[in-house]
C-alpha positions as CSV (number, residue, x, y, z in Angstrom):
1,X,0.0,0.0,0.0
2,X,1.8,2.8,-1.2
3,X,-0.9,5.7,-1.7
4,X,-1.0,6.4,2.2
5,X,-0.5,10.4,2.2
6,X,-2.7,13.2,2.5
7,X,-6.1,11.1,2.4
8,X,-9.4,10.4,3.3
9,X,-10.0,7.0,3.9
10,X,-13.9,5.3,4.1
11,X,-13.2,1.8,5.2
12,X,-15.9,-0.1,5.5
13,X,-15.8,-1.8,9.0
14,X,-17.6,-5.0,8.1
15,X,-21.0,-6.5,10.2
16,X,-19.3,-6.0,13.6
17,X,-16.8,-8.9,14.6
18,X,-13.9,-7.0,14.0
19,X,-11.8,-9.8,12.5
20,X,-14.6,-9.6,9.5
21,X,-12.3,-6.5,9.0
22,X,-10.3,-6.6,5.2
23,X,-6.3,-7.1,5.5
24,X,-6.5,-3.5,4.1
25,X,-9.0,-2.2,6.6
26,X,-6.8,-3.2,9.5
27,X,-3.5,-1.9,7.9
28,X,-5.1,1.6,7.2
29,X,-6.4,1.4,11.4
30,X,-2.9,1.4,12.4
31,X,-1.2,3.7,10.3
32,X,-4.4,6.2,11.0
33,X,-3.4,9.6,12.4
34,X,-6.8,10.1,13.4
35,X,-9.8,8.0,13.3
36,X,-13.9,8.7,13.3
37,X,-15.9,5.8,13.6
38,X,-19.7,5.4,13.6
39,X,-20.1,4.5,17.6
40,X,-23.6,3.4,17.1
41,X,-22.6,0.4,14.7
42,X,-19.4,0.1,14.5
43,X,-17.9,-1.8,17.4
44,X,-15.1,0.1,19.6
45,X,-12.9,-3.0,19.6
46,X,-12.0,-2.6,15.7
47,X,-9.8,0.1,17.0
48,X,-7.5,-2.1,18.9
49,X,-5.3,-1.7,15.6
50,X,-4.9,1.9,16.3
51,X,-1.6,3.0,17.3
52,X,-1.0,5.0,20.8
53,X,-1.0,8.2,19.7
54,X,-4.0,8.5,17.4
55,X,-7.1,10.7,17.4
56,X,-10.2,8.5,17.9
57,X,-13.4,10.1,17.6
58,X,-17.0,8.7,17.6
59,X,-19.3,9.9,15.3
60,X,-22.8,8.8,16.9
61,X,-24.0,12.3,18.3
62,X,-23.1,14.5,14.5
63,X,-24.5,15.2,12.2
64,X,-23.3,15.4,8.5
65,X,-22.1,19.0,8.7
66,X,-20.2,18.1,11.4
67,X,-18.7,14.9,10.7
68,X,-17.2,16.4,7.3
69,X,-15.6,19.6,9.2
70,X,-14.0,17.1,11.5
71,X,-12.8,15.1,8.1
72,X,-11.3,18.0,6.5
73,X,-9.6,19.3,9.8
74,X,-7.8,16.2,10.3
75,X,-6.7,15.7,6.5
76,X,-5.0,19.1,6.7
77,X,-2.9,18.2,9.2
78,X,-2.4,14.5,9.3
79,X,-1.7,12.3,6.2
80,X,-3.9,9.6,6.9
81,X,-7.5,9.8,8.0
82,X,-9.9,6.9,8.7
83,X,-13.5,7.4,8.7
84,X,-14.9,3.5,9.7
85,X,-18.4,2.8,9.1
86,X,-20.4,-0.4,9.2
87,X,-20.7,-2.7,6.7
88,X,-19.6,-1.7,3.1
89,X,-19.6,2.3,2.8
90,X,-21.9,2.3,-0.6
91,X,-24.6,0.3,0.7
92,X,-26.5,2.9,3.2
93,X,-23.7,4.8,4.1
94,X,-23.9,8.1,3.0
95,X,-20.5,8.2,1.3
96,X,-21.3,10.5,-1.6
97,X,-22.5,13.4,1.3
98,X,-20.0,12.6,2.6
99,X,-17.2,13.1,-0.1
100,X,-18.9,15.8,-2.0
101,X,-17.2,18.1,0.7
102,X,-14.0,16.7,0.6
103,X,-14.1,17.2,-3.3
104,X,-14.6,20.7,-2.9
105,X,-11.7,21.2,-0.3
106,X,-9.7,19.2,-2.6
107,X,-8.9,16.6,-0.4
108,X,-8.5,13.2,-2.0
109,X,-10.1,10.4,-0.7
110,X,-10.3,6.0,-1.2
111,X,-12.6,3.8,0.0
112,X,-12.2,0.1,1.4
113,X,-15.0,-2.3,0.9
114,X,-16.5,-4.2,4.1
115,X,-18.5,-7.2,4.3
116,X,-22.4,-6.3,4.3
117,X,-24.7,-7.6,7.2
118,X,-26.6,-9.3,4.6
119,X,-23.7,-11.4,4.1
120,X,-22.9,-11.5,7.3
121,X,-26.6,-12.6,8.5
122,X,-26.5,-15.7,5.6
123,X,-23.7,-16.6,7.5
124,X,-24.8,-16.7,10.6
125,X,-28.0,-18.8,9.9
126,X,-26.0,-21.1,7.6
127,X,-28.1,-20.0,4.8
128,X,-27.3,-19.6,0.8
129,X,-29.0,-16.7,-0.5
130,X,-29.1,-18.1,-3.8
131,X,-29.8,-21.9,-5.5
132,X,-29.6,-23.6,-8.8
133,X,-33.4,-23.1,-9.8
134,X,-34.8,-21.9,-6.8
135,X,-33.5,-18.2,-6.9
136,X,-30.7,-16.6,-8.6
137,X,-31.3,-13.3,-7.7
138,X,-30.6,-11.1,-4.1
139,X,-32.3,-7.9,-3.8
140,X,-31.0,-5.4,-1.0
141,X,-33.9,-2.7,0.0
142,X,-35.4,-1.5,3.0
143,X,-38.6,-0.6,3.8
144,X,-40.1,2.9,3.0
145,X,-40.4,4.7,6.5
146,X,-39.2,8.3,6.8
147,X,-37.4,8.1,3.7
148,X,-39.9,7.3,0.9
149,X,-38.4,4.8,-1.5
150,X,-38.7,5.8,-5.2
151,X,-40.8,4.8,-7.9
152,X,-41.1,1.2,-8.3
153,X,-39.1,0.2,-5.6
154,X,-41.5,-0.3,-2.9
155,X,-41.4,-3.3,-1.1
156,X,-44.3,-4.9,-2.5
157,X,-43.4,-4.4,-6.0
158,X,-39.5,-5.9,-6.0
159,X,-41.5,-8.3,-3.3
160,X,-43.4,-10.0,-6.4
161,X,-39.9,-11.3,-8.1
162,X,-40.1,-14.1,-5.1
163,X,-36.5,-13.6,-4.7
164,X,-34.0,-13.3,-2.1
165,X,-35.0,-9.8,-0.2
166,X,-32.5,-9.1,2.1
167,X,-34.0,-6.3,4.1
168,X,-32.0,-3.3,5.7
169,X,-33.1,-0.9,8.1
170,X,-36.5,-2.2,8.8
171,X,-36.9,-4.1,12.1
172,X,-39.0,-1.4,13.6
173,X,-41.4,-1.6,10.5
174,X,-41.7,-5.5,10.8
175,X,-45.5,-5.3,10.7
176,X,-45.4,-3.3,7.5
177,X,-42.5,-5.7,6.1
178,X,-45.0,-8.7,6.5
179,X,-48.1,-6.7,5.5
180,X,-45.9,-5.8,1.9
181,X,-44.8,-9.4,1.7
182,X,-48.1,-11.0,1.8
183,X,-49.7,-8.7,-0.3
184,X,-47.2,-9.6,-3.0
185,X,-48.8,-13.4,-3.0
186,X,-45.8,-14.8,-0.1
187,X,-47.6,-17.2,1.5
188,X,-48.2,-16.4,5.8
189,X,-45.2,-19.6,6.4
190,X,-42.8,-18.5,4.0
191,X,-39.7,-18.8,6.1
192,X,-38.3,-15.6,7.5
193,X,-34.9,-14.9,8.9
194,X,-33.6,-12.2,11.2
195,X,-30.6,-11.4,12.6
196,X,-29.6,-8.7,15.6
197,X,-25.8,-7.6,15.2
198,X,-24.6,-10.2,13.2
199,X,-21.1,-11.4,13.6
200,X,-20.7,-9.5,16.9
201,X,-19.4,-11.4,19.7
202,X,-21.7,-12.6,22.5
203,X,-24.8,-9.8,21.1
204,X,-25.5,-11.8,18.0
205,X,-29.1,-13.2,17.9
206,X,-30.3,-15.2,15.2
207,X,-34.2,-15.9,15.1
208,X,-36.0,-18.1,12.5
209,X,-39.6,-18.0,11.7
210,X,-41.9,-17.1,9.3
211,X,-43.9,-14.1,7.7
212,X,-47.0,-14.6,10.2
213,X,-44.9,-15.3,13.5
214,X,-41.8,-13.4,12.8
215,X,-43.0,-10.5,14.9
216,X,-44.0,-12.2,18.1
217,X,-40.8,-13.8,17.8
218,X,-38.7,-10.6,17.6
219,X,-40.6,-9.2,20.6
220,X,-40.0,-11.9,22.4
221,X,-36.4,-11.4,21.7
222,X,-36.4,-8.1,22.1
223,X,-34.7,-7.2,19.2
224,X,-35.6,-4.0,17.7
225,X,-32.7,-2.5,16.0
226,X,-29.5,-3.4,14.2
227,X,-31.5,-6.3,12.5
228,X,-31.1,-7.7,8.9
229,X,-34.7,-9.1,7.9
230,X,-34.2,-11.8,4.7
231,X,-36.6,-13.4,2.8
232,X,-36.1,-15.7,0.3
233,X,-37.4,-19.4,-1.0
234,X,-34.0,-20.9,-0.4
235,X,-34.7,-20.5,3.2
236,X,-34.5,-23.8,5.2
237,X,-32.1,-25.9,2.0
238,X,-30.1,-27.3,4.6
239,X,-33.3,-29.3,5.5
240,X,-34.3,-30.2,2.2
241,X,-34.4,-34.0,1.4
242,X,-34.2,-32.6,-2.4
243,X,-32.0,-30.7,-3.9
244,X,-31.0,-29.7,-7.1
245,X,-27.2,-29.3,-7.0
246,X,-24.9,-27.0,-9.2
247,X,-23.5,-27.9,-12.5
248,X,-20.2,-26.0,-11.5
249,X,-19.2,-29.7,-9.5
250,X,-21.2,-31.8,-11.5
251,X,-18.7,-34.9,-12.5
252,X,-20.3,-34.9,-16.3
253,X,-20.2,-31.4,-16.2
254,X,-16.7,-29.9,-18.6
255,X,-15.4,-26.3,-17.7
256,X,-11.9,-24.6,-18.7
257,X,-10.1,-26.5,-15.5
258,X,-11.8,-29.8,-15.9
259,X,-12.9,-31.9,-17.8
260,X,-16.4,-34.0,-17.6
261,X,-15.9,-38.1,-16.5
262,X,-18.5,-38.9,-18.6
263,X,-19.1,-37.7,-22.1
264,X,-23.1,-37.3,-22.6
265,X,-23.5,-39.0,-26.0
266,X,-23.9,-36.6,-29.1
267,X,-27.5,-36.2,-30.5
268,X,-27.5,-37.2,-33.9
């Protein structure tokens, strides 16, 4: 890594465990000459890399005006800056308001992709997000709350592919989430996975159910924020007495670094 002077970094801090951190993540920690991490996600142990005499700040009580003053400060007087936020920076992260200000003070700037909680929540319930002719396709949305969603993109419309949905920001609009997903012909015991702080050590929660119960269960849980809500028919595989497999380790099945044991017999 040799472009490590006068710059902005936006590393993206991963789900929470902070050995989900990238190699490059954890390098750019402890060269940092100062550091502003979002408190309310990102977990304070993912500055153990930081060396002694760097400025940490937390980032939980400013707002946007604030947190880019602090940005441009720093990179006028220190060569590297961090600015860690949860998961990947360009999924819900506000990284363009956040550079836009930094463009105009001229201050140059990289970013450092994280591992998404949707990943990171697949994970934790053992699940696969996609399968060979059951769903090949993962939407990420959220649900339309204070923040409208724009046209077409409404939970109940991307809701009728009968894809994956992996669902940010939307554990407090649970009753809405199933309300969209049955209108959009999901039956009530589709399967339905949520999980609180995924990846974070001893806080992770991990509750199965489906679209009717899902709810009750959460409640009972108490979970009520930092959630990733998926939905998807592939739900449950790991149970299946059925499955079909992929062609990618299929004996008869010939790619560029193997070839097929069996040689399917031409059709004349």
């Amino acid at each position: 890594m040799n472009d490590l002077t006068a710059k902005v970094w936006f590393v993206g801090a991963g789900p929470g465990d902070p050995e989900l951190l990238t190699i490059k993540g954890q390098k750019l920690i402890a060269k940092a000459d100062a550091i502003l991490f979002a408190g309310s996600l990102v977990s304070q142990t993912a500055m153990r890399w930081a060396k002694q005499d760097c400025e940490i700040q937390d980032s939980k009580g400013m707002d946007l005006d604030a947190i880019t003053d602090w940005l441009i400060e720093r990179a006028k007087q220190n060569k590297i800056i961090v600015r860690l936020q949860t998961g990947d920076p360009g999924l819900y992260g506000a990284l363009i308001e956040m550079v836009q200000p930094l463009d105009a003070a001229g201050i140059e700037i990289g970013v450092v992709p994280g591992v998404s909680s949707a990943m990171a929540s697949a994970a934790a319930g053992v699940e696969s997000l996609t399968l060979p002719e059951i769903t090949q396709t993962v939407i990420l949305t959220r649900t339309e709350g204070r923040t409208p969603m724009p046209e077409g993109e409404s939970l109940h419309e991307l809701a009728q592919h009968h894809c994956t949905l992996c669902i940010f920001l939307s554990i407090t609009l649970l009753k809405k989430v199933q309300t969209e997903l049955l209108a959009a012909g999901w039956h009530k015991d589709a399967p339905i996975l949520v999980v609180h702080k995924a990846s974070w050590p001893d806080e992770e929660k991990i509750i199965h159910g489906t679209i009717s119960n899902i709810r009750e269960k959460c409640r009972t849980e108490k979970v009520n924020s930092q959630a990733m809500i998926i939905a998807s028919p592939t739900l449950g595989a790991r149970q299946w007495s059925e499955l079909t497999k992929s062609r990618l380790y299929d004996k008869n099945f010939t790619h560029r670094f193997r070839k097929a044991e069996k040689i399917q017999e031409k059709i004349s």
